[in-house]
FIVOLUM-762830 format. One record per residue (C-alpha): x, y, z. Coordinates in pm, 1 decimal, padded with zeros to 6 digits. Last residue first. Example, Ala and Ser with C-alpha at 12.3 -4.5 7.8 and 13.67 -1.06 7.14 Angstrom:
# residues 2
- 01367.0,-00106.0,00714.0
- 01230.0,-00450.0,00780.0
This chain:
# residues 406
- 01258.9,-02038.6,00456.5
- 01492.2,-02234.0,00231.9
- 01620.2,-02023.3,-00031.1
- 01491.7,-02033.4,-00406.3
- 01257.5,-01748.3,-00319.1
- 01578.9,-01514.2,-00338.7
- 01721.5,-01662.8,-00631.7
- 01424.3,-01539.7,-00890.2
- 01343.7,-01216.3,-00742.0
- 01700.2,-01118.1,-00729.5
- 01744.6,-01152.8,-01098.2
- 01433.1,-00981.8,-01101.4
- 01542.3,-00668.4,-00935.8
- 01907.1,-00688.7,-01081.0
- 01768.1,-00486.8,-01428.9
- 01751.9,-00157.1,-01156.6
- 02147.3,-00081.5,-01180.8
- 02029.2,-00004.8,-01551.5
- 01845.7,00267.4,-01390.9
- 02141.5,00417.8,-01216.7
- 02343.3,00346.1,-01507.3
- 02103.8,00565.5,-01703.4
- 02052.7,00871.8,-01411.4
- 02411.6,00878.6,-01427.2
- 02774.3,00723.8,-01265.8
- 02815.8,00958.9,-00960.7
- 02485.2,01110.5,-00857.5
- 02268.3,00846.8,-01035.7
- 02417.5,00615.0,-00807.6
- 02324.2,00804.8,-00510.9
- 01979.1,00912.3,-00621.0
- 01880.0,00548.4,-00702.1
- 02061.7,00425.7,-00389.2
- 01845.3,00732.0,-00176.5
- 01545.0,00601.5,-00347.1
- 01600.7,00235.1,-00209.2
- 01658.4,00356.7,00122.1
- 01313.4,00417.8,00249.5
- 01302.4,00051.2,00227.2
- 01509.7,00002.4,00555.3
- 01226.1,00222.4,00756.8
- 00951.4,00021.5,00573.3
- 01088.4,-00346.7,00714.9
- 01044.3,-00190.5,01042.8
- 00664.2,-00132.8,00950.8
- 00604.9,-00425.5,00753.0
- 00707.4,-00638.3,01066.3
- 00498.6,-00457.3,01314.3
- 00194.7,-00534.8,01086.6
- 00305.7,-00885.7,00994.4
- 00348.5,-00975.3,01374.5
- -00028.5,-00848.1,01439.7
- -00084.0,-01102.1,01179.1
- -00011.5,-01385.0,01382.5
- -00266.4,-01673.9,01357.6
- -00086.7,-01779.1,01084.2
- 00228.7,-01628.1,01003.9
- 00406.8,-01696.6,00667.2
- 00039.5,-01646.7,00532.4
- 00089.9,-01326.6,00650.2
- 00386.1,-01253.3,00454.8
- 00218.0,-01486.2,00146.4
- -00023.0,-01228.9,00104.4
- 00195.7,-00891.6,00121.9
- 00408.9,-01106.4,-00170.4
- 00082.0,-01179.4,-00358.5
- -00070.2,-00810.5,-00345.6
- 00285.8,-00658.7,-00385.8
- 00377.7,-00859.2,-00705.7
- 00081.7,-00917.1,-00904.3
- 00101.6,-00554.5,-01081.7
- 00492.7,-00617.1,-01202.5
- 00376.0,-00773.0,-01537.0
- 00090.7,-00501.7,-01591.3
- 00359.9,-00252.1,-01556.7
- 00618.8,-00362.8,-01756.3
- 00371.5,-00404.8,-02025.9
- 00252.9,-00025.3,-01993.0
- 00643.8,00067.1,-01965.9
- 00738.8,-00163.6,-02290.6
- 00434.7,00069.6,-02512.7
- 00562.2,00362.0,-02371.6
- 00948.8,00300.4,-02468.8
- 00797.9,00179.7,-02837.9
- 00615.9,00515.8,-02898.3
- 00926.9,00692.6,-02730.5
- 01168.0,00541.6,-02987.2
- 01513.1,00324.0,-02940.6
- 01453.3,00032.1,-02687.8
- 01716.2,00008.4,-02462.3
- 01565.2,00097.5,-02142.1
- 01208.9,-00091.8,-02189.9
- 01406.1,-00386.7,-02321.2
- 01624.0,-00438.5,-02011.4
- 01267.2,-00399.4,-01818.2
- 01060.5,-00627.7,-02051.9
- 01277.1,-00864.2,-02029.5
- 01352.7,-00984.4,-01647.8
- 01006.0,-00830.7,-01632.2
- 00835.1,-01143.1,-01806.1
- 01089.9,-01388.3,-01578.3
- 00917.3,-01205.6,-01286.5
- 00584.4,-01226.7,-01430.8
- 00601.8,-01575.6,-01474.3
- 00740.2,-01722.4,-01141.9
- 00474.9,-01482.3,-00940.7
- 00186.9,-01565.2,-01126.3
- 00283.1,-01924.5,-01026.0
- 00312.9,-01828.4,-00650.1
- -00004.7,-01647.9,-00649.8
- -00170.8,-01996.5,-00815.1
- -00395.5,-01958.0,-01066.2
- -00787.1,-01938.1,-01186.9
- -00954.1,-01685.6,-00940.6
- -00612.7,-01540.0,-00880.2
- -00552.5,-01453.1,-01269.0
- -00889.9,-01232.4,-01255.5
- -00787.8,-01011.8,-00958.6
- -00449.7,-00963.8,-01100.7
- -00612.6,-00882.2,-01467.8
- -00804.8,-00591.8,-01272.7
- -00495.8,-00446.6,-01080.0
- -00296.6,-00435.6,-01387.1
- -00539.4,-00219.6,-01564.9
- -00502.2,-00006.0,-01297.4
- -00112.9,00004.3,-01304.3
- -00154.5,00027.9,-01675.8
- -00329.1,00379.5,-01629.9
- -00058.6,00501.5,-01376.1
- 00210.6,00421.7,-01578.1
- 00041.7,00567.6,-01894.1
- -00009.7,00878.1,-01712.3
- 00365.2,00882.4,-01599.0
- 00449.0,00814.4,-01971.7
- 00215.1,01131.7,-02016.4
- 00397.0,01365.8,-01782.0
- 00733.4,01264.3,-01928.2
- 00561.2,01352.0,-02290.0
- 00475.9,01670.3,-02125.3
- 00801.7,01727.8,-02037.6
- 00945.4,01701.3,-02353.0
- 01221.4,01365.9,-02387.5
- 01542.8,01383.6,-02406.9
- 01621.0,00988.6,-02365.7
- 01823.8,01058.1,-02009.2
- 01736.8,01367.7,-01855.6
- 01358.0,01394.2,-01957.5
- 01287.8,01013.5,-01957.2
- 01501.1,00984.5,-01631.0
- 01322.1,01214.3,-01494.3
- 00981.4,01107.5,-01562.4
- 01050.5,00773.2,-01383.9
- 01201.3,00868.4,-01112.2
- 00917.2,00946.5,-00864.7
- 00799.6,00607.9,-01101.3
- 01077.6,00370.9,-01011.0
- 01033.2,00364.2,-00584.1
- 00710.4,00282.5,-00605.8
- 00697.6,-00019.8,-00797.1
- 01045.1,-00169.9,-00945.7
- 01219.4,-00060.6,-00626.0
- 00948.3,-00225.5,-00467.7
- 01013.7,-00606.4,-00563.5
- 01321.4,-00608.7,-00358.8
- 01143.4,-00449.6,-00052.6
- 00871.6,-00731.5,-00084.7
- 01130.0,-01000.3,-00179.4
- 01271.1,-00906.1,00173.8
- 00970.5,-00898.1,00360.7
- 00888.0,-01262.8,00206.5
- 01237.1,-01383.7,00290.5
- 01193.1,-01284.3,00648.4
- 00834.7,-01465.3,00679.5
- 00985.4,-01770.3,00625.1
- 00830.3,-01900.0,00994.4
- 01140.2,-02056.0,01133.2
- 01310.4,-01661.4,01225.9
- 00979.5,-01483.6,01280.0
- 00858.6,-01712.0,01514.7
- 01186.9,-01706.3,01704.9
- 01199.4,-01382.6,01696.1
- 00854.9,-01373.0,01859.5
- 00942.5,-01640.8,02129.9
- 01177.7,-01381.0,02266.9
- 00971.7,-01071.5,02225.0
- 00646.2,-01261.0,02444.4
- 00413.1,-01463.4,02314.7
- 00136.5,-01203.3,02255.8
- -00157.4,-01375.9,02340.9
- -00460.1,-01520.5,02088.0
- -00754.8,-01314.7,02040.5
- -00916.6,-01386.3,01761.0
- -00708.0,-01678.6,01558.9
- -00606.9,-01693.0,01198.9
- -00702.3,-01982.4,00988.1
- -00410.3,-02213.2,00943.7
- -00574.9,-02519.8,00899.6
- -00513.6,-02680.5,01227.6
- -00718.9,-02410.4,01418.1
- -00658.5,-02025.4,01492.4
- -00984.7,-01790.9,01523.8
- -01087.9,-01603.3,01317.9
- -01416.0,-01750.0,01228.6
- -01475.8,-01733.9,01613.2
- -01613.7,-02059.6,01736.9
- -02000.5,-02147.6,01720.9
- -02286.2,-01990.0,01874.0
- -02403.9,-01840.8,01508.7
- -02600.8,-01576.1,01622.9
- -02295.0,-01440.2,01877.8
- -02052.9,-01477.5,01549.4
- -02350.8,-01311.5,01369.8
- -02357.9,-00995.5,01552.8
- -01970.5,-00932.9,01617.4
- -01948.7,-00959.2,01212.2
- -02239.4,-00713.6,01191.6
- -02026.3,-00504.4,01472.3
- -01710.0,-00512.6,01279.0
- -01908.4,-00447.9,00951.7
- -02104.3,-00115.7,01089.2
- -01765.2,00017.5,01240.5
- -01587.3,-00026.2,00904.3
- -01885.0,00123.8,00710.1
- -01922.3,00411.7,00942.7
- -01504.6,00481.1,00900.5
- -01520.5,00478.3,00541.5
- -01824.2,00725.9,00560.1
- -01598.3,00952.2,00801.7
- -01317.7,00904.5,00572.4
- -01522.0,01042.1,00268.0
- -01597.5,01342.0,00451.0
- -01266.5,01388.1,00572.9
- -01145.8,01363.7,00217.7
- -01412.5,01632.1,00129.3
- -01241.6,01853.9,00418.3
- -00887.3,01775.1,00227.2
- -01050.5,01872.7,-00115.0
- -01191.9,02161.2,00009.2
- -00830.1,02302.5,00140.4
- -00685.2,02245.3,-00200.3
- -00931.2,02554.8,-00309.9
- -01268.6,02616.1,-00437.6
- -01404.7,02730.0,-00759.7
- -01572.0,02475.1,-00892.7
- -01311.6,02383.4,-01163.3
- -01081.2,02404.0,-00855.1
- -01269.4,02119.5,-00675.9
- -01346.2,01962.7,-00997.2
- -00884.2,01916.7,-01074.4
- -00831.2,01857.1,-00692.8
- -01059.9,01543.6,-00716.0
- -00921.9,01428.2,-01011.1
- -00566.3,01465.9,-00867.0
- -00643.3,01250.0,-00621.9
- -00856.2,01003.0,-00825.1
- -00514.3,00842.1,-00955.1
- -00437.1,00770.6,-00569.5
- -00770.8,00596.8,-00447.3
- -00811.4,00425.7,-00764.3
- -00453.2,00292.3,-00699.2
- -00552.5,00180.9,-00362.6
- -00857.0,00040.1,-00454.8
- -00691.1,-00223.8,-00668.0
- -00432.9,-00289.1,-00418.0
- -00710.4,-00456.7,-00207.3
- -00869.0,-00603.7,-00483.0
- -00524.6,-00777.7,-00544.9
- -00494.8,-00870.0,-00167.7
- -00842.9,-01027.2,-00116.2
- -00717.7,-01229.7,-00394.9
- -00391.1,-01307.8,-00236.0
- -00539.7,-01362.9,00127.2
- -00808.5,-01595.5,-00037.6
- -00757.9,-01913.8,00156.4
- -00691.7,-01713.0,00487.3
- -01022.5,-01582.1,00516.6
- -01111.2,-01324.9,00798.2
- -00736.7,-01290.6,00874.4
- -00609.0,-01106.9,00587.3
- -00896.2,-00857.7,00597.1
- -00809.9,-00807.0,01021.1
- -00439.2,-00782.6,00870.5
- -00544.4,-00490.9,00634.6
- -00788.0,-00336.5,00861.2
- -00451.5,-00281.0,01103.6
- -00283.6,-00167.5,00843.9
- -00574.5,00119.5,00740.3
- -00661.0,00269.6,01044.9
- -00395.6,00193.1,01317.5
- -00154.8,00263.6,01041.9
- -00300.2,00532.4,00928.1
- -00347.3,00712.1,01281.0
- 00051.1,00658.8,01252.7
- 00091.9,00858.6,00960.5
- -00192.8,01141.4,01020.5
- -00053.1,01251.4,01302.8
- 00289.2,01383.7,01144.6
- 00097.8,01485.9,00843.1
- -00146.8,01757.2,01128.5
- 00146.1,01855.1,01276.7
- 00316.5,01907.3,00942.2
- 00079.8,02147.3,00783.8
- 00043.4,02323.3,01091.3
- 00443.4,02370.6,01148.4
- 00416.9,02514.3,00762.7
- 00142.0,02764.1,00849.6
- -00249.8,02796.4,00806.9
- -00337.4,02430.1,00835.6
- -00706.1,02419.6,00760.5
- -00709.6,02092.8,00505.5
- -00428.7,01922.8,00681.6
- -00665.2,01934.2,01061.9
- -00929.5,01772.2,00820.7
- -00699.5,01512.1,00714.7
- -00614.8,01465.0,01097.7
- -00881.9,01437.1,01228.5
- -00991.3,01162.3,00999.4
- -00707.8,00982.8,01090.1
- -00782.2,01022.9,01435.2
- -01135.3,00899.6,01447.2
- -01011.7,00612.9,01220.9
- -00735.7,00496.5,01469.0
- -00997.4,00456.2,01715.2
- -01211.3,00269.7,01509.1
- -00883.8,00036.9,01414.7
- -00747.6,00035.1,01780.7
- -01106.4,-00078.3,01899.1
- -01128.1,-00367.5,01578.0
- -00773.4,-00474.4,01747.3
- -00919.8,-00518.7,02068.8
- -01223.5,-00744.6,01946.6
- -01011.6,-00974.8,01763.5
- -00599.6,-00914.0,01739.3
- -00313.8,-00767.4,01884.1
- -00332.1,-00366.9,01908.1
- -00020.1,-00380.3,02107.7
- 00183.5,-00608.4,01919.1
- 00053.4,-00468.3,01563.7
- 00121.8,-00114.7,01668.1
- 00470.0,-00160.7,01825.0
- 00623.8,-00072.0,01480.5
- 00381.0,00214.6,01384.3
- 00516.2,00487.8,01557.8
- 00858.2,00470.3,01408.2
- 00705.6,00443.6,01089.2
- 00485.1,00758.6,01174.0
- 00796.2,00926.7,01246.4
- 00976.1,00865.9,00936.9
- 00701.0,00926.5,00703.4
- 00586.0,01193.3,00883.0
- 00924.9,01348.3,00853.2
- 01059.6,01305.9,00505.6
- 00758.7,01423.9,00309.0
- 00644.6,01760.3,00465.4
- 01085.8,01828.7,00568.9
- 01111.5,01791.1,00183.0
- 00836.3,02072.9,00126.7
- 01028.0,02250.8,00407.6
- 01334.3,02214.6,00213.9
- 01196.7,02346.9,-00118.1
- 01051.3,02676.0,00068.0
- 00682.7,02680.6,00184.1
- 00501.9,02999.3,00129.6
- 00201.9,02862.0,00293.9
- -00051.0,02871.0,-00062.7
- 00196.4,02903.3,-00306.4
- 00347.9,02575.0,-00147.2
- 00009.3,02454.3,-00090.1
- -00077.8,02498.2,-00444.7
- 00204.9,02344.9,-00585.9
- 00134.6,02029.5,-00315.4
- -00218.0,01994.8,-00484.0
- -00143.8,01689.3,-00678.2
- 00073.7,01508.5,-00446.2
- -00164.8,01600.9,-00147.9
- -00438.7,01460.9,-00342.5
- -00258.4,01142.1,-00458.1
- -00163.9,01079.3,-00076.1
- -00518.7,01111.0,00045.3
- -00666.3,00940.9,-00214.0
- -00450.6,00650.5,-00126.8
- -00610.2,00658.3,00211.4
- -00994.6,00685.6,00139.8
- -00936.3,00425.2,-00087.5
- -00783.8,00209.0,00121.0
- -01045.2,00259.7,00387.6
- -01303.6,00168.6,00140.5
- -01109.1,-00150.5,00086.4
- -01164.5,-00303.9,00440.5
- -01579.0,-00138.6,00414.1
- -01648.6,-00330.9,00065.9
- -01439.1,-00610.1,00278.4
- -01648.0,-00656.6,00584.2
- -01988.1,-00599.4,00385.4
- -01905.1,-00881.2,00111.4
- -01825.4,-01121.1,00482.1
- -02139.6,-00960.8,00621.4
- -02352.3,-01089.8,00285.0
- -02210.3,-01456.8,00254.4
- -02253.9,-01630.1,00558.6
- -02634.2,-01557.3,00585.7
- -02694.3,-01603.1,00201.1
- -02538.3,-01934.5,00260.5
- -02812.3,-02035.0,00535.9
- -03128.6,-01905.7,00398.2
- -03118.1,-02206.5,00120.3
């Protein structure tokens, strides 16, 4: 009877800390989105320095991050490069929250993007790893903190400033909170350490005929990894992944445009369709996690794809604002399975190598950071409507893609 209770309570430890971390990041991102008119008033920053603030650490850091997976590899050294990775990244927030000037400001962005990776990807895979049957649900909850992270951003600036402090406060109470994340994570790795010694059996990582990852196994050198990559179907997963994004991230920065330039819309009611975006998005998250305990991620896959293949269209052509709210909020909760179940099934393409997802959701970042510059392009010569209507081939391209051979 002692026995289960054993197995079960580090395992709930290991991923209350894994999505902690998450948190802690997202919140990052949704408080520096929310506060950036403040810093801007704050540093003086001009509109091209506030681009240089999102454009470079992004770029950088994904630089940074594409050897991180092969180097940090797996098992004990991997839990180092996460700890150590934490240390920085919370360094770094709190070097953001007392930036004085513009080069400060970046410095301190420009570290934080690859100290996130080593932080927050690399607990990602070592989540993946620790139970390969429930990658996708581990996945949804995963993405589930995330977006609490990032809509409790701007909550967080809104009571700091209703107490009287500044953005600065909320970046130090970030730091705080990353600290706590990083306790937890360092408490689970070594409770996990504790009971594989207690246990004096095999690693639970570690790689057998199943598919269940492995602890510490060697890099196999660059040639052999192509060749992994190639046969392993892990290509087609990265691709639907950068497919499926241009419906996720990459639709809401224009989503309140297009209602203000496009349908004529106030801003406010562009601020509250973004609201409602980020509302469904959470609600989302929670049906996810439910529809994985009873269905397969490939199956909620199939059906919300062909359920976006009309509510998108219908979304863009439907004639009121009350009904154009109503078909984003649906759209949303249809397109809420994909990232958790395609960032699943990438390392599930690679068992026993999830260092090799890391490094390979890095590069595949660098070519995603295109998708807005399309958007902006074709919106540039044929309209922001065309250029949203150019959006309706997301799905068709989620349904052929998968019907490749791996």
């Amino acid at each position: 009877m002692g026995s289960p209770q054993v197995k079960t309570r580090p395992g709930r430890s290991a991923l209350l800390a894994a999505l902690a971390v998450e948190l802690v990041d997202e919140l990052v991102d949704g408080t520096k989105s929310a506060a950036m008119p403040l810093i801007r008033h704050d540093l003086a920053l001009t509109y091209f320095e506030i681009g240089l603030l999102a454009a470079v650490p992004l770029v950088v850091g994904s630089l940074l991050e594409l050897p991180v997976g092969v180097i940090a590899g797996s098992g004990a050294r991997r839990r180092r490069f996460i700890l150590a990775g934490g240390l920085v990244f919370i360094a770094a927030v709190f070097a953001a929250g007392l930036a004085t000037s513009f080069i400060g400001l970046l410095v301190a962005l420009t570290v934080f993007f690859p100290a996130s990776g080593l932080f927050v990807s690399l607990t990602q895979a070592a989540l993946m790893d620790s139970a390969p049957a429930r990658r996708a649900q581990h996945m949804a909850r995963w993405t589930l903190a995330g977006s609490i992270g990032a809509v409790t951003g701007p909550i967080l600036v809104t009571a700091v400033l209703g107490t009287g402090g500044s953005w600065r406060l909320a970046f130090i109470c970030i730091a705080g909170l990353g600290s706590a994340a990083w306790c937890a994570e360092a408490w689970s790795s070594r409770a996990g350490d504790t009971k594989h010694q207690d246990r004096n059996g095999p690693d639970p990582l570690r790689a057998s005929d199943t598919g269940a990852e492995t602890s510490d196994r060697p890099w196999p050198g660059w040639r052999s990894a192509v060749s992994i990559v190639r046969h392993s179907g892990a290509l087609r997963w990265l691709a639907l992944l950068e497919v499926a994004n241009l419906l996720l991230d990459v639709l809401t920065p224009f989503l309140a445009l297009y209602l203000v330039v496009a349908v004529h819309a106030s801003p406010p009611v562009a601020a509250l369709a973004v609201a409602v975006r980020l509302g469904a998005g959470l609600a989302g998250d929670f049906v996810v996690i439910r529809l994985l305990e009873r269905r397969d991620g490939r199956g909620v896959i199939r059906a919300s794809v062909w359920a976006t293949l009309v509510l998108f269209p219908a979304f863009l052509l439907a004639p009121g604002l009350e009904l154009k709210l109503v078909l984003l909020a649906a759209l949303t909760i249809a397109t809420a399975p994909w990232y958790p179940i395609l960032q699943a099934e990438l390392y599930g393409s690679l068992p026993g190598r999830s260092n090799l997802a890391v490094s390979l959701t890095s590069a595949s970042a660098l070519l995603g950071a295109l998708g807005p510059l399309v958007v902006g392009l074709l919106a540039q010569h044929f309209g922001l409507s065309w250029a949203m209507a150019a959006l309706c081939i997301v799905p068709v391209l989620m349904i052929v893609i998968p019907t490749r051979p791996g």
